[in-house]
N, C-alpha and C positions, 0 to 999 in steps of 0.2 A: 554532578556530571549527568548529562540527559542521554536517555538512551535515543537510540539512532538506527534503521531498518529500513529494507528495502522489501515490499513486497512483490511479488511475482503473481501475475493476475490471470488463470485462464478466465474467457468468457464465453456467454452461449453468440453462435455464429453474428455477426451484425453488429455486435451489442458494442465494442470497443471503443468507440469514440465516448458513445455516449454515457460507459463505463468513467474511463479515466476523467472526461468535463466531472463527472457527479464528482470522484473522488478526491479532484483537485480543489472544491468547496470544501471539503474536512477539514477544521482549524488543530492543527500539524504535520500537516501533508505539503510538504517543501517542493516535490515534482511527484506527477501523473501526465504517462505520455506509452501512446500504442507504441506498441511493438513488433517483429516478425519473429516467428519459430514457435517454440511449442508454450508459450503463454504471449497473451496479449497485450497486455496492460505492463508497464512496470511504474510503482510508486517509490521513493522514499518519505520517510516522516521520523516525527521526533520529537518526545516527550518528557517530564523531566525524571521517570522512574518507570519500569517494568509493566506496574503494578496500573499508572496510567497510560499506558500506551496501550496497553490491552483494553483498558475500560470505555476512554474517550477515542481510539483509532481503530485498535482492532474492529470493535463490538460495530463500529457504523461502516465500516468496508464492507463488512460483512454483510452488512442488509443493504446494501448496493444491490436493486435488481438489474440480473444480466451477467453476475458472477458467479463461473458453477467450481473454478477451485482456487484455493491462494495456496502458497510459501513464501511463510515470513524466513529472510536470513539477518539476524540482526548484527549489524555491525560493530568489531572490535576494532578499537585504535589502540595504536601501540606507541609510544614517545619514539622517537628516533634517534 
């Protein structure tokens, strides 16, 4: 089962376009797309374990310049 998250992306003033274009080249990154209110950015992405999503997603959001904070909320699904 692959994990699945949305991050929430403030940025420094201007940067948001050109935030979310960078992040949406990250191979896992399913949507990147500006937003309004108090983050700019919002991404989903999706990897096949925890342990990779922090290594190969997190760690290059990260060094995205033009990003001064995230919150990842990662998504539970539940059968119905």
């Amino acid at each position: 089962m692959s994990i699945q998250a949305y991050i929430l992306i403030q940025t420094d003033i201007g940067k948001a376009s050109s935030v979310a274009h960078a992040i949406s080249a990250i191979p896992g990154v399913t949507l990147a797309e500006g937003v309004t209110g108090p983050y700019d950015v919002i991404m989903r992405a999706e990897a096949p374990s925890m342990e990779e999503f922090g290594r190969t997603i997190l760690a290059k959001v990260q060094g995205v310049p033009g990003i001064s904070r995230t919150l990842t909320c990662p998504v539970t699904s539940h059968a119905l």
